[in-house]
C-alpha positions in Angstrom: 25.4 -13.5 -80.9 28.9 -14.0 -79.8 31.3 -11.2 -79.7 35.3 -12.0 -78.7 37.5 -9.2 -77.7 41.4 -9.8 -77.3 42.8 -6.7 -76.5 46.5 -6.9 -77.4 47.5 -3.4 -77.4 48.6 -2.0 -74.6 46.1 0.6 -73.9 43.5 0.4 -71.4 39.8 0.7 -73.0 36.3 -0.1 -71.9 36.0 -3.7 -73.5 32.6 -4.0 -72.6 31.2 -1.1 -74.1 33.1 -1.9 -77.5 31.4 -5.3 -77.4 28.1 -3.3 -76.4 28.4 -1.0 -79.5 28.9 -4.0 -81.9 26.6 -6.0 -80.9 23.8 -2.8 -81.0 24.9 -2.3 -84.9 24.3 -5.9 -85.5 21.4 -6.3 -84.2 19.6 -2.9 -85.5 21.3 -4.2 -88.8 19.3 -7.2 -88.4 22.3 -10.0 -88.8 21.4 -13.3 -87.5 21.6 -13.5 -84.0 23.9 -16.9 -83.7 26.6 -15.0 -86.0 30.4 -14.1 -84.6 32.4 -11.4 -84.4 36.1 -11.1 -83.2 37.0 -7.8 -82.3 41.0 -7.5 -82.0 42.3 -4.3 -80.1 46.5 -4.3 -81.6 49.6 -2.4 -81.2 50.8 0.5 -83.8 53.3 -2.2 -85.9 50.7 -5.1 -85.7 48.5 -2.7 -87.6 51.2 -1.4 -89.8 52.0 -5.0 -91.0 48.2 -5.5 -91.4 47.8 -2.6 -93.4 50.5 -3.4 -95.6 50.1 -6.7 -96.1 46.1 -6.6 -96.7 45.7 -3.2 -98.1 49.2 -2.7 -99.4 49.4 0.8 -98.1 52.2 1.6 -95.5 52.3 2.1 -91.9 48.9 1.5 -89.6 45.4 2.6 -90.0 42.4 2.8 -87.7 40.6 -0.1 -88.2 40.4 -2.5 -90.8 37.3 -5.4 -91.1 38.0 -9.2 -92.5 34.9 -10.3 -93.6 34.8 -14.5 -93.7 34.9 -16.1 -96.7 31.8 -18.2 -96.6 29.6 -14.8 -96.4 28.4 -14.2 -100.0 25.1 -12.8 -101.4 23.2 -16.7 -100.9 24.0 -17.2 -97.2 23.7 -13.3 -95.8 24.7 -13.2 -91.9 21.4 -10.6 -91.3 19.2 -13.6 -92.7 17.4 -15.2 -89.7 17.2 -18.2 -91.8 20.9 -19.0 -92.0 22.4 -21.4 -89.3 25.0 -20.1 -87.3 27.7 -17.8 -89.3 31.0 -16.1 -88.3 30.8 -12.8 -89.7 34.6 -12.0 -89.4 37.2 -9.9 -87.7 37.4 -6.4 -86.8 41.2 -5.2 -85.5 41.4 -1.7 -84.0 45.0 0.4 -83.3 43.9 2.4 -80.5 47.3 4.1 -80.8 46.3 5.2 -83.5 43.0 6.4 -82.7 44.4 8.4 -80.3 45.4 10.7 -81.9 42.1 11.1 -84.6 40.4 11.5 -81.3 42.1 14.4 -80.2 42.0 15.9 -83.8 38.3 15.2 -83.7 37.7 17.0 -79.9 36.6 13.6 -78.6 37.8 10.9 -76.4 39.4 7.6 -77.2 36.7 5.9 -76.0 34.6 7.6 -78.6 36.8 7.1 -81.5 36.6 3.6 -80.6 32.7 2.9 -80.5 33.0 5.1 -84.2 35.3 2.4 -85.3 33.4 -0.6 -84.2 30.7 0.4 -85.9 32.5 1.3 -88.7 34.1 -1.9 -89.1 31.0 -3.2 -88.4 29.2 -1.8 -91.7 32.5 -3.1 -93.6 32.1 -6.6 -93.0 28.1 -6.1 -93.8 29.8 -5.2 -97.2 29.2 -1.4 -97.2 32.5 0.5 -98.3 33.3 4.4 -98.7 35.2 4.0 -102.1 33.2 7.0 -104.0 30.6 9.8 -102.8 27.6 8.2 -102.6 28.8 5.4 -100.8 30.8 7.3 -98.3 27.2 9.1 -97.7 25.4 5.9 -97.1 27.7 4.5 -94.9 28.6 7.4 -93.2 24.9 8.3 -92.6 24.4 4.9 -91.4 27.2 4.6 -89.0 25.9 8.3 -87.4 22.8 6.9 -86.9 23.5 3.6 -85.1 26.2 5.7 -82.9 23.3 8.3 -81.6 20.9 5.6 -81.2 23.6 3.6 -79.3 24.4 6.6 -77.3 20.6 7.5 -76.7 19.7 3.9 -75.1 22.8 4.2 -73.1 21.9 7.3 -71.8 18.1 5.9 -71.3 19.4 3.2 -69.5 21.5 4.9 -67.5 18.7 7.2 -66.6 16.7 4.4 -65.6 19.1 2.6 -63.4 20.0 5.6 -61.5 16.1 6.1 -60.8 15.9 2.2 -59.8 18.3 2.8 -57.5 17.3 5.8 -55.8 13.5 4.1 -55.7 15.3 1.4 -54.0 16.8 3.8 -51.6 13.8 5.4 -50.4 12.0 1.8 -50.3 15.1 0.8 -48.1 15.0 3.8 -46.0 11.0 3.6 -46.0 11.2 0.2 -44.7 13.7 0.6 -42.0 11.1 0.7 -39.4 9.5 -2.4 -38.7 5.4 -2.7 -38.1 5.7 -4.3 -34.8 8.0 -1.6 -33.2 5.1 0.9 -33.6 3.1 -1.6 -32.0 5.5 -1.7 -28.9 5.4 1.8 -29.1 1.9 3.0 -28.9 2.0 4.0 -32.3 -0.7 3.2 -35.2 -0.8 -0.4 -36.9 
């Protein structure tokens, strides 16, 4: 799967771990694994203009998603049987999710990976326009955050144990068999 990230915004974020957060959605949503996603980080008026243009609604947003064209209910991007796909665009106004962030008693970073995935579920075609959907796709983008989140923290559980394994092999190691040899010492 191939995941581009421009980050024209002017804020510093973790580019990685919004790449790491869109490609977990996509894969526990099962889209084909040669799809493409763009991921475009802008500035408050580049959104604004987006917004307006697109949505007709004034001044920026969040995030919006701009699913491709050639997606339609015959060639699905989670079907493992379609060739190679681009899925579309997902453009992000960290400026804006700033301050949702703080509202929210959470980080930027945070707001962020919420978005992605978010944007994510848009361009799957899942939408928030009445109750029920909202539920759904709300639910759904929950439970792909925590389960993000949860194999992070696994993984970071596991590195920081591979690395203090490696230490104490290191340390273990540091005295070579022959030098008890010299010594008197046990073979």
């Amino acid at each position: 799967m191939s995941i581009e990230i421009c980050n024209e915004s002017g804020v510093s974020v973790d580019e990685k771990l919004i790449v790491s957060v869109a490609r977990f959605a996509l894969d526990a949503m099962r889209v084909n694994p040669l799809a493409e996603l763009s991921v475009l980080l802008v500035e408050l008026d580049v959104m604004a203009e987006l917004h307006e243009r697109w949505m007709d609604e004034p001044g920026p947003t969040d995030v919006m998603s701009f699913p491709m064209d050639e997606l339609d209910a015959t060639r699905r991007p989670d079907s493992l049987d379609d060739p190679e796909s681009i899925l579309g665009d997902i453009v992000l106004c960290p400026a804006f999710a700033r301050e949702q962030a703080r509202k929210a008693g959470h980080g930027l970073a945070d707001e962020l990976h919420l978005l992605t995935v978010h944007g994510v579920l848009h361009l799957l075609g899942y939408d928030h326009a009445d109750e029920a959907e909202e539920r759904e796709m709300f639910a759904l983008q929950n439970q792909l955050l925590g389960s993000w989140r949860a194999a992070r923290a696994e993984a970071e559980i596991r590195q920081r144990q591979r690395r203090a394994d490696s230490h104490v092999l290191d340390t273990a190691g540091l005295e070579e068999p022959h030098s008890r040899e010299r010594r008197g010492g046990p073979t």
